[in-house]
C-alpha positions in Angstrom: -27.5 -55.7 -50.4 -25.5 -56.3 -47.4 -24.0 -59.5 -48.4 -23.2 -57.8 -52.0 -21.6 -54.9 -50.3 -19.6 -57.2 -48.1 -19.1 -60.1 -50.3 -14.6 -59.7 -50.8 -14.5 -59.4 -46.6 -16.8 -62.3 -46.0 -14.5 -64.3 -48.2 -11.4 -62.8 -46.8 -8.5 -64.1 -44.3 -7.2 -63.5 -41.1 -4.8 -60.7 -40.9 -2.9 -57.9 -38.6 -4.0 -58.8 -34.5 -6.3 -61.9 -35.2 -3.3 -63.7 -34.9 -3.1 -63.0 -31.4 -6.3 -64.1 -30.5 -6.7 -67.8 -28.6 -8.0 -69.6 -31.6 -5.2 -68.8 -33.4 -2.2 -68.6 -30.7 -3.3 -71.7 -28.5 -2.0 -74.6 -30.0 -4.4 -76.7 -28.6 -7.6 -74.9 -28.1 -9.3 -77.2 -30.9 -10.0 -79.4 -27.6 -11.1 -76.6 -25.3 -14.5 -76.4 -24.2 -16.4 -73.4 -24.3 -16.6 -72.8 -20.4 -12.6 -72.7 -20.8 -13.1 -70.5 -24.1 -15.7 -68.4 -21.7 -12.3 -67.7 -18.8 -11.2 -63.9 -19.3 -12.5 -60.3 -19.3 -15.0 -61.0 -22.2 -16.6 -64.4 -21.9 -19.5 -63.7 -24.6 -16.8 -63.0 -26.7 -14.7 -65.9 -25.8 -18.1 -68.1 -26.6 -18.8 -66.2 -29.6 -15.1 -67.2 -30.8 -15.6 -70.7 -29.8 -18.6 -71.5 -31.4 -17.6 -70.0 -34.8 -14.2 -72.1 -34.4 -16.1 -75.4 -35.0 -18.8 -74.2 -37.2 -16.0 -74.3 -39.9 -12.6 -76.2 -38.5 -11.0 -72.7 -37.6 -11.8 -71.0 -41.2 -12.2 -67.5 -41.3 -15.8 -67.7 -43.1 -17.9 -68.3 -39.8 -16.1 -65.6 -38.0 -16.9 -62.7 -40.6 -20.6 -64.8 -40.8 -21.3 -64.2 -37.0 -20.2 -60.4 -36.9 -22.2 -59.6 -40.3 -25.3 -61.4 -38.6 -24.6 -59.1 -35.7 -24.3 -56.2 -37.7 -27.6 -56.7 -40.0 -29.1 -56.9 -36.1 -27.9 -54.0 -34.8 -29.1 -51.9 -38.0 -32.5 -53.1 -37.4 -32.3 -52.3 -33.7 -31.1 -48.8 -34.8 -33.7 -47.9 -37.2 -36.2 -48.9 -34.0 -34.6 -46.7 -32.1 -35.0 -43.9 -34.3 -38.4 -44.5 -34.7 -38.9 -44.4 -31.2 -37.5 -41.7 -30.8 -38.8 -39.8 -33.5 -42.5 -41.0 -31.9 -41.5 -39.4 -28.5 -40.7 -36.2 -30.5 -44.5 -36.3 -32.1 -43.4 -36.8 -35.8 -46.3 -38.3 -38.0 -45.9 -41.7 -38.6 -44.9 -42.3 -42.6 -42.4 -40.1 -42.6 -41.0 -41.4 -39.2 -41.1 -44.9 -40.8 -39.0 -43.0 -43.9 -36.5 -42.0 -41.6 -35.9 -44.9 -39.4 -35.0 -47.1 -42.2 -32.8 -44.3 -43.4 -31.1 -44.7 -40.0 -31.1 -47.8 -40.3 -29.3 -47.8 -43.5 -26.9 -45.3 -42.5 -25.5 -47.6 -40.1 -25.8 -50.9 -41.9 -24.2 -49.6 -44.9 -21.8 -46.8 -44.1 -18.3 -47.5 -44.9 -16.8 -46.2 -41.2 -18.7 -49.3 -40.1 -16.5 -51.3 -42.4 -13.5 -52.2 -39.5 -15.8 -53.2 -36.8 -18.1 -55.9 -39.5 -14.9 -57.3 -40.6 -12.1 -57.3 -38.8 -12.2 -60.7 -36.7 -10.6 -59.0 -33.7 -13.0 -56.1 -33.8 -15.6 -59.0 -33.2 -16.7 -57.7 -29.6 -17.8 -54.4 -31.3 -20.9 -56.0 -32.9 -21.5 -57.7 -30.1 -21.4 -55.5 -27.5 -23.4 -53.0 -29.9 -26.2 -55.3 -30.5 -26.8 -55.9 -27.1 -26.6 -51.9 -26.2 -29.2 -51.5 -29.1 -31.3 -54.0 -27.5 -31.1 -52.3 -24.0 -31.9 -48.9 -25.2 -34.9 -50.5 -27.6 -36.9 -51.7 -24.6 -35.9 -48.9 -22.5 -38.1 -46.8 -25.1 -40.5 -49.1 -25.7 -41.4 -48.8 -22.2 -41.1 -45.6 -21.7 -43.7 -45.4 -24.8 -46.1 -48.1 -23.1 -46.9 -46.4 -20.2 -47.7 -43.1 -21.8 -49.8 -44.8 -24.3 -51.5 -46.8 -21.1 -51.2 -43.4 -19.0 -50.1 -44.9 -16.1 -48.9 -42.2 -14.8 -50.8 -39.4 -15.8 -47.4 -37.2 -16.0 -45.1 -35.3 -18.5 -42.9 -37.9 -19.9 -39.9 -35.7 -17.7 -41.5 -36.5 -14.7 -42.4 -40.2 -15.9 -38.8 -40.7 -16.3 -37.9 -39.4 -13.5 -39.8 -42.2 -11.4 -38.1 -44.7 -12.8 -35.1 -44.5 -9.9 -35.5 -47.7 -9.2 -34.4 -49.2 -12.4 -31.7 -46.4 -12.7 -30.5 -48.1 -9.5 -30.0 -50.9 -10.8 -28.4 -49.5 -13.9 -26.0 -48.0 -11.9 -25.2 -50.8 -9.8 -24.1 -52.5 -13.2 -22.4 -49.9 -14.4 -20.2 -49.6 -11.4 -19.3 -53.8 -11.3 -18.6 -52.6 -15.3 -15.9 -49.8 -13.9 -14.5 -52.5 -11.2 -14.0 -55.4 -14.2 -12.9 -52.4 -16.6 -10.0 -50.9 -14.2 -9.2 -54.7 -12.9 -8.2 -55.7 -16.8 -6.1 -52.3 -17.1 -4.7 -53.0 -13.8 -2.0 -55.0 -16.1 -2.7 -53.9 -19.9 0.1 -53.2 -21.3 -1.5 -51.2 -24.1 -4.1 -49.3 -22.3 -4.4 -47.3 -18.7 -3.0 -44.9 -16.7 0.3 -47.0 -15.9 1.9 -46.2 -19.5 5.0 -44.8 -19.5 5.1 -43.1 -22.8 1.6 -41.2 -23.1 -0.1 -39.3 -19.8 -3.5 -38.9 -19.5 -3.3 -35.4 -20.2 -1.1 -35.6 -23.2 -4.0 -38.2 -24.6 -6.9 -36.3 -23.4 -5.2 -33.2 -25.9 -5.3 -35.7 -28.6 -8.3 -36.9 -29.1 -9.8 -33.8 -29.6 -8.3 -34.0 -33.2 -9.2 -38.0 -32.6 -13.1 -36.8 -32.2 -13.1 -34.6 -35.0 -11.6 -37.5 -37.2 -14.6 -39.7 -36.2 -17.1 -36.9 -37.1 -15.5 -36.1 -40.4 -15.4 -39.9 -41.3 -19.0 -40.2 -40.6 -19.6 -37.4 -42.8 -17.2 -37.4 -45.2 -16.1 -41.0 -45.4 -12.7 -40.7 -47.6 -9.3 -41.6 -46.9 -10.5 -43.9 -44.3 -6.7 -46.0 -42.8 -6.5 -49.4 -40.9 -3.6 -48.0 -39.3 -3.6 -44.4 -38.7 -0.8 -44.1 -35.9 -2.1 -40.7 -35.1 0.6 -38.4 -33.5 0.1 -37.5 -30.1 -0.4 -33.9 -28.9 2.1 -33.5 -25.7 1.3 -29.7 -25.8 -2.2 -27.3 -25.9 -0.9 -25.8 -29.4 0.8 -29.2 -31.0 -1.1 -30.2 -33.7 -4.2 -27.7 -33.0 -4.8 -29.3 -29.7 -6.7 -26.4 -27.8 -8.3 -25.5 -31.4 -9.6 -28.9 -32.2 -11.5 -29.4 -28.6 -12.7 -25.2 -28.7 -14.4 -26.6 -31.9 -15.9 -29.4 -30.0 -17.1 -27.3 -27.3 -18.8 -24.7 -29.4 -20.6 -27.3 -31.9 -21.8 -28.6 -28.6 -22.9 -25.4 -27.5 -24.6 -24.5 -30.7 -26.6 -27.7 -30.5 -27.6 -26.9 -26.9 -28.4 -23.5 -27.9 -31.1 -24.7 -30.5 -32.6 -28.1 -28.6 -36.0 -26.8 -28.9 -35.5 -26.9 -32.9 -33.5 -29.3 -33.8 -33.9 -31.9 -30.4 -32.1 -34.5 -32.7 -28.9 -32.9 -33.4 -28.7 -32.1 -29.4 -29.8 -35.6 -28.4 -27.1 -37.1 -31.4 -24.2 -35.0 -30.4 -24.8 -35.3 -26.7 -25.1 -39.8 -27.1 -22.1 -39.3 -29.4 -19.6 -37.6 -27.1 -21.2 -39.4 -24.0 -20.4 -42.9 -25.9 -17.0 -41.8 -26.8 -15.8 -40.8 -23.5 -14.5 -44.1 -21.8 -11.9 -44.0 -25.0 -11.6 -40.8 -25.9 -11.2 -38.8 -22.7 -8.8 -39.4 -20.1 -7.9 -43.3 -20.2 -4.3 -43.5 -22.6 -4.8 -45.9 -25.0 -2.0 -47.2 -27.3 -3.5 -46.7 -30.7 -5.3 -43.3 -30.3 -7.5 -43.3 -33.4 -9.3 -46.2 -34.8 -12.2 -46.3 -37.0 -14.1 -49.2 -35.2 -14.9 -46.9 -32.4 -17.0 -45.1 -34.5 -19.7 -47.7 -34.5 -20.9 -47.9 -30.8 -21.0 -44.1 -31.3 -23.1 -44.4 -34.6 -25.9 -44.2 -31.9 -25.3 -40.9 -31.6 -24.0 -39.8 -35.2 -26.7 -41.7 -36.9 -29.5 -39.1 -34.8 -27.3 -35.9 -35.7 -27.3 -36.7 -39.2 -31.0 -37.4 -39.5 -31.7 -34.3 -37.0 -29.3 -32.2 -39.5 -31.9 -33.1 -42.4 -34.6 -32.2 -40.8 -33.1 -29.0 -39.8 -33.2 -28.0 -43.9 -36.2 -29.0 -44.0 -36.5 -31.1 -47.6 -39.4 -32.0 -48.6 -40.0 -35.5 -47.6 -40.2 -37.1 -51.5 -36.9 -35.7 -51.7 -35.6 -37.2 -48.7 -36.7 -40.4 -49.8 -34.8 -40.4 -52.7 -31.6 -38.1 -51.7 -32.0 -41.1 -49.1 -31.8 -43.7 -51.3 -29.1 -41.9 -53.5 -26.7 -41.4 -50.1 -27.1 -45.4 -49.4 -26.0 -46.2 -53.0 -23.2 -44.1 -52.3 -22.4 -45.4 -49.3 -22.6 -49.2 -50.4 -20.2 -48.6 -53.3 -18.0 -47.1 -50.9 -18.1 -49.9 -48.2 -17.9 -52.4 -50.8 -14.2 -50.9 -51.5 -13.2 -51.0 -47.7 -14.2 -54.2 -48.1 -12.5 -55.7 -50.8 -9.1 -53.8 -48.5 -9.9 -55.8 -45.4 -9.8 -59.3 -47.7 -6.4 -60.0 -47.4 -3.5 -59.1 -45.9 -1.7 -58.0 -49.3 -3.9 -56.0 -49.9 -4.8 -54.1 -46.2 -1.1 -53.6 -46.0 -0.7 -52.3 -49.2 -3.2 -49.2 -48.4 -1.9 -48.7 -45.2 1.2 -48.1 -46.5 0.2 -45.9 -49.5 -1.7 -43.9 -47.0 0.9 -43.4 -44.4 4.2 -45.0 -46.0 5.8 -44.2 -42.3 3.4 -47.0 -40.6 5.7 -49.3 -38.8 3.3 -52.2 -38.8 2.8 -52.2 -42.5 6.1 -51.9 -42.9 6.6 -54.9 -40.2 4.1 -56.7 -42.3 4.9 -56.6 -45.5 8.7 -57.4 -44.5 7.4 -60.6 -42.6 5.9 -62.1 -46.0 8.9 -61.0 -47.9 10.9 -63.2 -45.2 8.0 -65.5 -45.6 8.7 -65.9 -49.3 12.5 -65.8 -48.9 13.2 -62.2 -50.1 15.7 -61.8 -47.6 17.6 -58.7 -48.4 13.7 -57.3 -48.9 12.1 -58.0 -45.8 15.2 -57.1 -43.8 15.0 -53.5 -45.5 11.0 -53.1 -44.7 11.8 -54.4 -41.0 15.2 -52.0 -40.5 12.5 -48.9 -42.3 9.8 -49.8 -39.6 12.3 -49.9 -36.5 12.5 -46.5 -35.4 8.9 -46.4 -34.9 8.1 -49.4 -33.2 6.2 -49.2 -29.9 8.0 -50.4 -26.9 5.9 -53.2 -26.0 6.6 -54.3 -29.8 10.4 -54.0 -29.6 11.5 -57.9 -28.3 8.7 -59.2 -31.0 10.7 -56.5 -33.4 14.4 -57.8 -32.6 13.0 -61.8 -33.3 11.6 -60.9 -36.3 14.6 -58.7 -37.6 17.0 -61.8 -36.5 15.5 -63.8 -38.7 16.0 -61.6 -41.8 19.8 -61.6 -40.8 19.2 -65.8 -40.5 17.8 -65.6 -43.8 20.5 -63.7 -45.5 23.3 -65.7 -43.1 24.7 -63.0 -41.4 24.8 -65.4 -38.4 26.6 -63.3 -35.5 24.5 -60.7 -36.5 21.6 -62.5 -36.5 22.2 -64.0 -32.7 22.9 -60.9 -31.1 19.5 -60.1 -32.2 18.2 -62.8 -31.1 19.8 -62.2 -27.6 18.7 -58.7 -27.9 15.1 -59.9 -27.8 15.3 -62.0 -25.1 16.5 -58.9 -23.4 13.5 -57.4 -23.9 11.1 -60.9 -23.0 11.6 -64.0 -22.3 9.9 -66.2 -25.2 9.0 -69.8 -26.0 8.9 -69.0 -29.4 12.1 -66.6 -29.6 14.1 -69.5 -27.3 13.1 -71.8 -30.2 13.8 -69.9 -32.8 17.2 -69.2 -31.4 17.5 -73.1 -30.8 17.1 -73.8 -34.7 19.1 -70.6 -35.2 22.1 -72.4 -33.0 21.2 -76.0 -35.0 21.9 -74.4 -38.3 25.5 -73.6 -36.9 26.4 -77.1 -35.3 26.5 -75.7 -32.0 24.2 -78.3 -30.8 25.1 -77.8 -26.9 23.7 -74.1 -27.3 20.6 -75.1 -28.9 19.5 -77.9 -26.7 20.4 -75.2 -23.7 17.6 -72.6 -24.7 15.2 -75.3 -26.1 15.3 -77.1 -22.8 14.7 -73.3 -21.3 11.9 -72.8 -23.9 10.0 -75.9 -22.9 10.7 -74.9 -19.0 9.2 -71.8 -19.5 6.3 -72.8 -21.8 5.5 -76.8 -21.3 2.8 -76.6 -23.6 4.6 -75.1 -27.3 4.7 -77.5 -30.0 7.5 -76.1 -31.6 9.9 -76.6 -28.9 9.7 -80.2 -28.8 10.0 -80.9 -32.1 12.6 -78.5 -32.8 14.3 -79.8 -29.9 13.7 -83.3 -31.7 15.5 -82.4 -34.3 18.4 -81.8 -32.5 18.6 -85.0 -31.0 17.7 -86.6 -34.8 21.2 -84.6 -35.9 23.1 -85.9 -33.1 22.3 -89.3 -33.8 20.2 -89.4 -30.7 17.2 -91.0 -32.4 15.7 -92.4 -29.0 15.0 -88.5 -27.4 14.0 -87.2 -30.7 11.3 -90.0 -31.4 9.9 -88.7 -27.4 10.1 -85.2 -28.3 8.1 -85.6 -32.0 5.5 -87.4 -30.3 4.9 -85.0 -27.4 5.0 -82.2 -30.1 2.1 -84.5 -31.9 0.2 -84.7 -29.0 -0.1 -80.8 -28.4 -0.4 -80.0 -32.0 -1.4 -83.3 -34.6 -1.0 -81.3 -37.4 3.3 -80.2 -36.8 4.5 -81.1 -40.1 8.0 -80.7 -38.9 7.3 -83.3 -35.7 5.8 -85.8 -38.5 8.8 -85.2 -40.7 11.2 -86.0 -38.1 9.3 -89.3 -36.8 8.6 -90.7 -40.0 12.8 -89.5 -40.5 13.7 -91.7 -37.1 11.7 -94.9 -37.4 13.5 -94.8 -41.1 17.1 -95.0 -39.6 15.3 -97.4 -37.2 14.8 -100.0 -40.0 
């Protein structure tokens, strides 16, 4: 079932940030190792990546494989947890065993789940999750062993409560987590408290309505967006601010209120705030909704929903087959979030029906019609995105714009643009493309000027050197250009345009 229900994904291609990830942007990480894969804030990851980067030459296939492996383990983790839980709580066993895999399905086969299984750069989602499954398994299944060996012979409150030597130890890890976690926002550009265009405040108003979203998703999973850009509330009353988190504070309340009843619902709405919190409280983060933070907090949704059942009471043949019914659902659901995540063409396309003001659809759909030469179209997707566009975005914004003018030869235009983004950063790749941008006007002086700055500041991009190469091929300078192709061979064997220009030079060598 789950390979049916992920079947278009698992086939599908690398699209919106997995291009920024080190498989993709380091030229030559095909000869890394994986200890230098491992360097960074997320080594596991890092490995993860590296190992699924030979299993299949770099091809997206082993990548969706690993975090659909992951997934199908978490789901079985999950549906052990609830039955753990549901032991603790004194249920008889066949219909615990009912509901476990019912929570087990929920959370392998829910489409909000979709983003986190198959969007490559989402990969440390799974990961992470089926590790915290795994934690929280044997915590319970110790906690279960020495009641049923009556170790101590105390309530299971007091039981717990002697365990303050593991919750030590717990905390110890959690506070090296905090020191790692505020050392990598320390220089985040995208996340923290150093962002100059959302406060803390502003964000902790917002997600509110962000919380909300998650919980209506998991319930009602429709109109479900890869890019939501949700608007931020810089005010208690914008966009039912104060409203959205009074609702949050009384469904919270109501679940307190009847614990003794309904334990579940408490125990899922208390896990599913508590696991939300380190992004949906106080900490600013760029993109303020996203749907792959639902699954980590499935751990808490996936109790409320079977707590919720119970609550109604349905006679447990029924829930059996309501059960079944809702996964059917479900699958036919997730199989269509699926098929969306396959490609680029098509992600794009229903971010953009769903919110046609979305800056990075717009971005990204203009950059393949510039990638198949529909000038005048891709330059009219890029000018509808700009007013949008986040400021860390805004030099990557002014290259890519540049090159629409470049395509349609509005050339002064197309520099100033160019110059514009280097404003903004100083780039490698925006000093090449400027170089080539120079070559096509004969101003061959100019272009070996910023190529020469583009391989000072960035020794190791391919592009430069054979751009650069090219150059010196035009100028009749066939000597430099045959060193700079074969230094831009070296970092990257596969540079068509450094094998073109060689094979061009030891021609006009014959």
């Amino acid at each position: 079932m789950l390979l049916v229900v992920y079947g278009p994904s698992l086939r599908g291609e690398f699209l919106f940030d997995d291009i920024a990830l080190k498989f993709r942007a380091e030229p030559e990480y095909f000869r890394w190792t994986a200890w230098q894969a491992m360097q960074g804030d997320r080594p596991l990851t890092g490995l993860s990546y590296w190992l699924s980067f030979h299993a299949g030459g770099g091809k997206p296939l082993p990548f969706h494989s690993a975090s659909l492996l992951l997934h199908a383990a978490s789901a079985s983790l999950m549906g052990y947890i609830v039955f753990r839980l549901l032991t603790l709580l004194g249920m008889a066993v066949g219909y615990r065993a009912s509901l476990a895999l019912l929570g087990a399905g929920l959370f392998l086969l829910h489409p909000a789940q979709s983003e986190a299984v198959v969007y490559v750069a989402a990969h440390p989602e799974p990961l992470t999750v089926c590790f915290y499954f795994a934690a929280i398994a044997l915590f319970l299944s110790a906690v279960l062993l020495a009641l049923d060996l009556w170790v101590y012979r105390k309530p299971l409150p007091a039981l717990l409560r002697e365990g303050w030597r593991l919750y030590t130890l717990l905390a110890a890890g959690v506070a090296l987590g905090v020191a790692v976690v505020l050392r990598t926002l320390s220089t985040a550009t995208t996340a923290g408290f150093a962002m100059q265009d959302l406060q803390w405040w502003e964000y902790l108003l917002t997600q509110g309505r962000a919380i909300l979203l998650y919980l209506r998703l998991w319930l009602l999973p429709v109109g479900q967006n890869g890019d939501y850009l949700f608007p931020i509330s810089r005010g208690l009353f914008e966009h039912w601010a104060i409203l959205c988190w009074a609702l949050i504070a009384a469904g919270l309340a109501a679940a307190f209120r009847y614990r003794q009843q309904t334990p579940l619902v408490w125990l899922g709405a208390l896990l599913f705030l508590l696991v939300l919190a380190p992004t949906s409280s106080v900490l600013p983060i760029q993109d303020a909704a996203v749907e792959r933070r639902i699954y980590l907090a499935a751990l808490g949704l996936v109790p409320l929903t079977l707590g919720l059942l119970l609550a109604l009471r349905i006679p447990p043949a029924w829930m059996r087959a309501g059960g079944v019914a809702v996964l059917l659902v479900l699958s036919v659901a997730t199989y269509q979030r699926s098929q969306v995540w396959a490609s680029g063409n098509a992600f794009w396309a229903d971010v953009l029906a769903k919110n046609p003001e979305s800056w990075r659809a717009n971005v990204a759909i203009g950059l393949q019609a510039l990638e198949a030469n529909r000038c005048q179209e891709a330059l009219t997707l890029l000018e509808k995105a700009q007013p949008g566009v986040a400021a860390n975005f805004q030099a990557s914004w002014h290259a890519n714009h540049a090159r629409a003018l470049d395509c349609l030869g509005r050339m002064e235009e197309a520099e100033a643009a160019y110059l514009r983004s280097l404003q903004g950063e100083r780039s490698a790749a925006v000093l090449s493309q400027l170089g080539v941008h120079y070559g096509k006007r004969e101003r061959y002086g100019d272009a070996l000027r910023v190529l020469d700055e583009a391989i000072a500041l960035d020794p190791g991009f391919p592009p430069a050197y054979s751009n650069r190469g090219n150059i010196h091929a035009r100028q009749g300078d066939c000597s430099s250009a045959v060193t700079d192709f074969q230094q831009a061979l070296r970092l990257m064997p596969g540079n068509a345009a450094a094998r073109r220009g060689l094979a061009y030079c030891q021609q006009q060598a014959q």
